[in-house]
Every structure is written in structure tokens, then in C-alpha cells.
N, C-alpha and C positions, 0 to 999 in steps of 0.2 A: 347585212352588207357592212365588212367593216372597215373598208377602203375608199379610195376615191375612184368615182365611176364616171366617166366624159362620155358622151356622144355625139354624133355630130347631127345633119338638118333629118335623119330619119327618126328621132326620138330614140323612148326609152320606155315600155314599158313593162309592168315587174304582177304578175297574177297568179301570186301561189294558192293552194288550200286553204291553209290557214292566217296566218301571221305575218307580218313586214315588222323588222328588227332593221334601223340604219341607225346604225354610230359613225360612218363615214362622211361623204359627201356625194350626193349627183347636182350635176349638171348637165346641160343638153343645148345647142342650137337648134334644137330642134321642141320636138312637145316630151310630157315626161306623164306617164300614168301606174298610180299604183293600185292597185285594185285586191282588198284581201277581205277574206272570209272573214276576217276575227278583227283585234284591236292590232294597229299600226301606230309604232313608236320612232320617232324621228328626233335623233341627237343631233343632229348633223344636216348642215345645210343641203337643200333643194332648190336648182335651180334651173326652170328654160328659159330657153327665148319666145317660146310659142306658148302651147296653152299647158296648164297642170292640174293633174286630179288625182283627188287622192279621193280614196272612196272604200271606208272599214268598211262594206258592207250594208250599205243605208236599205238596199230595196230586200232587206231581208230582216224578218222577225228577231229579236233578239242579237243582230247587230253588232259590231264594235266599235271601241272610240278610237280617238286618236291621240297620243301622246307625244305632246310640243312640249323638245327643250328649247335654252333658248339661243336657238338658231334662226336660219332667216329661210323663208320660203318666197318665191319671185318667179313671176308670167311676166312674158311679153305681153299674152294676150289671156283671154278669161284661165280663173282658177275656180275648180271647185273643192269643195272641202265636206266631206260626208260622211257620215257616221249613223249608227243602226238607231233604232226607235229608245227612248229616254237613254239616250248615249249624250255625249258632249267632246269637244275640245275640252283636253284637260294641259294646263300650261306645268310643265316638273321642273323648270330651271329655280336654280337657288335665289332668294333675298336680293333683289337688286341686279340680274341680269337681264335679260332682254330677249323677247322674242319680238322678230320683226317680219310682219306680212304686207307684200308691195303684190300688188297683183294689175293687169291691164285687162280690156274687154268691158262689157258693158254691166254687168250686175258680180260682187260679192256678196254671197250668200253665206253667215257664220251661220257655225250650228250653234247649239249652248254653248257656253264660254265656263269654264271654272277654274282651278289651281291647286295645286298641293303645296307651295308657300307663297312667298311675295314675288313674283318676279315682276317686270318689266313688259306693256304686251304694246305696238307700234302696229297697225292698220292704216294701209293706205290703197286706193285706187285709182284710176283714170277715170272710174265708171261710179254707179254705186253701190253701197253696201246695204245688206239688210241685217238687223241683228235681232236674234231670237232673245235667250235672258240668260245674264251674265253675274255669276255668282263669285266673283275675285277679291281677290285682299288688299293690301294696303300699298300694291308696287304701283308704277303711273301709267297710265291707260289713254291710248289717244286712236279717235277714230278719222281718219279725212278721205273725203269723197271728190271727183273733180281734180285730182293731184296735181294734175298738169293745165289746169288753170283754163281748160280749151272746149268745155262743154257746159250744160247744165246736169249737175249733181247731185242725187235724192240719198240722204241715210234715213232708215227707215230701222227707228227703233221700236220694235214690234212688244216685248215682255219687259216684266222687271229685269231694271238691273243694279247690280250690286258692285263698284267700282273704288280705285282709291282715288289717286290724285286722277282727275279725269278730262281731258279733251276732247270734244265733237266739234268736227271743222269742215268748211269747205275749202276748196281750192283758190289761191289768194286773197283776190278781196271778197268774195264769194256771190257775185255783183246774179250767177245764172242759179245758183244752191240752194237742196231746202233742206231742214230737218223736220222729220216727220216722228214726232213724239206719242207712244200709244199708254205707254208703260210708265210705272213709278221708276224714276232714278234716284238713288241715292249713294253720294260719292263722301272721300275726303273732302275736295275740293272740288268746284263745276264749272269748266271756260266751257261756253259754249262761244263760237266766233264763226265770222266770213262765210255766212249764210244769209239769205235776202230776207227768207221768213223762216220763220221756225213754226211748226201748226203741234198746235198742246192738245191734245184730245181726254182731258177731265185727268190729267196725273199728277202728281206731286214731282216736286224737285227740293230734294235735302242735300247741300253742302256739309257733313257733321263734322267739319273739323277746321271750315275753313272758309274761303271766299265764294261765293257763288255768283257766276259771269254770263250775262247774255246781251251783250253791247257792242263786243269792237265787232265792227265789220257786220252788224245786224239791224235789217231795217225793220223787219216788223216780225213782231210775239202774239201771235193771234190762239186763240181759247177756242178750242172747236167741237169738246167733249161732254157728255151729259152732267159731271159730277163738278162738284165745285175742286177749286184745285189749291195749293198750297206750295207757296216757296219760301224756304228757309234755312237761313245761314248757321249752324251752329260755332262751337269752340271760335268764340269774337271773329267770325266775319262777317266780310260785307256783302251788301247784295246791289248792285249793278247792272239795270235794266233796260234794252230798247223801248220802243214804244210798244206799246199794247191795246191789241183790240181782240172784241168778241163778236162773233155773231150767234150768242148763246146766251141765254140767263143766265151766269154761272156766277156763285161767288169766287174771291179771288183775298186771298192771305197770305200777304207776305210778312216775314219775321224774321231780323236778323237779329243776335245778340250784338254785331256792330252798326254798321251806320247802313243807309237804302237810300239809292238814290237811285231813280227811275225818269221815263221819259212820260209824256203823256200815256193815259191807259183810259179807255173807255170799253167799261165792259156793260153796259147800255142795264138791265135790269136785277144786275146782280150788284152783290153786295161786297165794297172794297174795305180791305182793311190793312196798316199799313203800320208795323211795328219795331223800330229800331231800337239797340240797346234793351232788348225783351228779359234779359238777366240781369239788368239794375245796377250796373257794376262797372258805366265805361264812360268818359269823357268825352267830348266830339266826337259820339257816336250817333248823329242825330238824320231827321229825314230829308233829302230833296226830290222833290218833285214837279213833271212840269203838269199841262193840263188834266184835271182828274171828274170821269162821268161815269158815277155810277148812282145805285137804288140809294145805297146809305154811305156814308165814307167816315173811315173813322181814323186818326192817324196820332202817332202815339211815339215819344220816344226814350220813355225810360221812367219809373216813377221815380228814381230818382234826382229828376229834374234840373241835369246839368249838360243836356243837348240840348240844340237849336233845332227848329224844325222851318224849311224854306221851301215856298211855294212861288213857284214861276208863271203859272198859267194859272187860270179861271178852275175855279173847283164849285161843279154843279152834280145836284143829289137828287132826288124824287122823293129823298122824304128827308132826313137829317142830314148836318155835318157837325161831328165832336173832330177839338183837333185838344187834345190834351197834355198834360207831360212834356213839358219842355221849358226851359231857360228862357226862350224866345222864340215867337211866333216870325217870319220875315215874310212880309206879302211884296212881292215884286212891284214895277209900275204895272197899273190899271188890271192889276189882277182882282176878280171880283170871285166870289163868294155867294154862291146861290142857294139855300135849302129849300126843295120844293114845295115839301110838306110835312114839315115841321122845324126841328131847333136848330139854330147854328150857335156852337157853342165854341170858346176859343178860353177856356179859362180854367177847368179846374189843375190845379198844379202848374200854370204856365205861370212863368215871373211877368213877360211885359208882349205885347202886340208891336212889333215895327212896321210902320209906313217904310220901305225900303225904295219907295219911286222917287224921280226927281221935284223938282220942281213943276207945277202943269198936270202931274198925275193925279188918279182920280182912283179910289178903291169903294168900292160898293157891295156891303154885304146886306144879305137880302134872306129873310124866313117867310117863307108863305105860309097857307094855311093855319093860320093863328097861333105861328112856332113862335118864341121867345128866341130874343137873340141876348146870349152874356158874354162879356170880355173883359178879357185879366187888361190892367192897364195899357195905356196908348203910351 
């Protein structure tokens, strides 16, 4: 189809033998169905008012993909998007253009995601998304669920995935949204936003080139997975954290080569550790943090020893706290310091300990079980 093809509210649909070839455009007032034996390539915008399917073939062995330039694909109402058995969405647009998916109805379902260069790929719904695993390059990727701000919205990222500059979002403030995390992410960059909770189930999150975000517009980062988990900011960024809880044993490593600054995190018998400036190499790249509960806590910012590391809330352990690496230690007013059982340590490589309370404030650091407590200057 290598024109433009309108229809009006009785649809449109297209069910050859083999192949679907558009370099054109459809649109429809109506619903639009493409339905082919083989792989389906689409240069050219598709658009209804109602619902859209496109379907290379999924309920059949050996299957086709689908081939997204980058055009824009848009439902009034549900879309689906289906392709044969280890098939995928493949995105063909050049370096820096866009493809854009808006769909309405209650669930987007991607298949695999992948690309033949950089392009551009814009997901958005009224309902939510699920994403299988997503193997793209280095163009900017943004997933939002909830679009029109009027429901509660689940993304549900099921596999690995492999992303560049990358957004997962809910709808405005995301006050009804969740993100449901199963899989390892690793991006350029990672906003995650405008979700109420995000559930981690044992996966890692890698920024490698850049900031990694799970703050604005997020209330709670909750650990829900058997494995311990890992976040980490590479090529000097920062890392940017809600609050965090677990209701799992799990350990919890975070490492930016810039600065971390997080909200309270209790991950009750696992082990926390917490490492800014991880490459040695950065100024005011140092740690904040607000209340911290876990087995051991260990927190670090650089051995180079020219960050600050600041604690806002009470930091309680079950066995040790080392707080190391750093310019200066900053304990808020009446922040206390508790090691259950064992050392609380605040000195090797740190220059000096600040009392940062006012007047009337009180800090109390406390080793049980027959820990030794040492500290770099007061």
C-alpha cells in the first residue's frame, strides 16, 4: 500500500497470504486490522479511532515480525501488536527519528522490542503496558502508562531490557500507578517517575552513562525478589532515590561514580551498602541519606576523600556500621547511630565528624555486643 487509504466508522481491514508492505498511510474512524501470514512492514503512519491490530502471524509456528519505521501508530481504543514465536518489533527508522505508539483500552501488550540503528521509540497508553525484553540502542525510549491521568496504571516489565536514554512513567503525578520491575534494566540514563510504588522483584538497575532517577513523583521502592539487587550509576552520574523498603532479606548495593542521595530505606535483614564517587575521580560527589535499617550498613564516598557524606535520620544495623571515605561525616540534629552487634566505625579516611544539630540536639552513637566504636575527629 503505497498511498493514502481513509475509511470511515466501518473500518479497515487488510488479510493477505503472505506479507503487508505500507509505505503509505491508513487511517480509519472506524477500527483498522492487519492480519498477515509473514512479516509486516509499516513506513507509514496507522491510524483509528477505534481499536488496531496488527497480527504477523503470532498463533502460528514460525511466525513474522513486524517492521516499525518511524511512524506513529494510534487507537482510540485497545491495540494489539503480534508477531510469530522468537519474532520481535524491530524499530528500521534512521539515528534520531521517532517512532511513536499512543494506544487507548485497557492493556498494551509489546512483543520483544529491538532496532537496526538508533532511532527514537515514544509509548504511551490510557491503560497499561506489559513489556517482554527489549534489546535497543542508544536513541531515547519512554514508556507511560495512565496517559490521561484518569485511572490506576500497572507497566509491567516482565524480561531484560536493554535501553538508551530511558523513561518509565505514570500518568501525571502518578498518585494511582505502579511499576512492576521483574527483569534487569540497563539504560544510558534511568528516570524512573509519577508512580506511587515501584515493586523490584531481585533485578539490577544500571544507568552506564549517566543519571539514574527514581524520585520525582515516587512514593515507595519496595524489594520484593529473592536475589539481592544492585543500583548503579555509571559515566559520573548520580543516583536519586525514593524511599525504600523490603519485605525480603535481600541485600541492596547501590554505586554511583557521582553523588547518592536517597530517602529512608529499610531493608530489615539484608545487607546495605552505599557508594558514591565509586571511581575516585569526583568532587562533591558525596552521599545523602535519610533514615537507614538494615543487617550491616556500610557507606562510602570515594577514597579519595574529598566528598561529604550526610545523614539525616537514625542509622540502625543488627551487626556493624562502617561509614568511611569522606571529607566529612554530617549527622543531622538527634540523629543517632546504632550498631547491634558489633563496630560502628566513622573514621578510616574521613577528615572530621560534624555535629550539624542545633543547639539542645543530642547524637548518640551506640555498639552493642562488645563492638568497638572509633572516630575520625569531632
Amino acid at each position: 500500500i503505497a498511498g493514502t487509504l481513509t475509511t470511515g466508522s466501518g473500518g479497515l481491514a487488510i488479510d493477505p497470504p503472505n506479507t503487508i508492505t505500507i509505505t503509505g498511510s491508513l487511517s480509519s474512524t472506524g477500527a483498522i486490522s492487519l492480519d498477515a501470514n509473514d512479516q509486516i512492514t509499516i513506513g507509514g503512519n496507522v491510524i483509528a479511532s477505534d481499536t488496531l491490530s496488527i497480527d504477523s502471524d503470532a498463533d502460528s509456528t514460525g511466525g513474522g515480525n513486524i517492521q516499525l519505521g518511524s511512524v506513529t501508530l494510534q487507537s482510540g481504543n485497545a491495540m494489539t501488536l503480534a508477531v510469530g514465536t522468537s519474532e520481535a518489533l524491530n524499530l528500521t527508522g534512521a539515528d534520531s527519528t521517532t517512532a511513536t505508539i499512543t494506544a487507548g483500552g485497557a492493556t498494551l501488550a509489546l512483543p520483544d522490542l529491538t532496532d537496526t540503528n538508533n532511532p527514537n521509540l515514544t509509548v504511551s497508553t490510557t491503560g497499561n503496558i506489559t513489556l517482554g525484553t527489549a534489546d535497543l540502542g542508544t536513541g531515547t525510549h519512554s514508556f507511560t502508562v495512565d496517559s490521561d491521568n484518569n485511572s490506576s496504571g500497572t507497566l509491567l516489565a516482565s524480561g531484560e531490557l536493554t535501553l538508551g536514554a530511558a523513561t518509565l512513567s505514570g500518568g501525571g503525578s502518578g498518585t494511582n500507578d505502579t511499576l512492576d520491575i521483574n527483569g534487569n534494566i540497563t539504560a544510558g540514563t534511568l528516570t524512573i517517575q509519577n508512580v506511587n510504588s515501584v515493586d523490584f522483584a531481585g533485578a539490577n538497575l544500571t544507568a552506564s552513562g549517566g543519571d539514574l532517577l527514581v524520585s520525582t513523583n515516587v512514593t515507595t521502592f519496595s524489594l520484593s525478589g529473592v536475589s539481592d539487587v544492585t543500583l548503579e550509576a555509571n559515566g559520573e552520574g548520580a543516583i536519586f532515590l525514593a524511599d525504600i523498603t523490603s519485605g525480603v532479606n535481600v541485600s541492596l548495593d547501590i554505586r554511583a561514580e557521582g553523588s547518592v542521595t536517597a530517602g529512608s530505606i529499610n531493608i530489615n535483614g539484608g545487607n546495605l551498602s552505599i557508594d558514591s564517587d565509586d571511581d575516585n575521580d569526583s568532587n562533591a560527589a558525596g552521599v545523602t541519606a535519610g533514615a537507614l535499617t538494615a543487617n550491616q550498613v556500610d557507606i562510602s564516598a570515594g577514597s579519595d576523600a574529598n566528598d561529604d557524606i550526610s545523614l539525616t535520620g537514625d542509622v540502625n544495623s543488627s551487626t556493624s556500621i562502617t561509614i568511611d571515605n569522606a571529607s566529612k561525616v554530617d549527622l543531622a540534629a538527634n540523629v543517632d547511630l546504632t550498631a547491634g552487634n558489633g563496630s560502628l566505625s566513622i573514621s578510616s579516611n574521613v577528615g572530621s565528624v560534624n555535629l550539624a544539630g542545633g543547639d539542645g540536639s543530642t547524637n548518640i552513637l551506640t555498639a552493642n555486643g562488645e563492638g568497638d566504636i572509633s572516630l575520625a575527629s569531632l
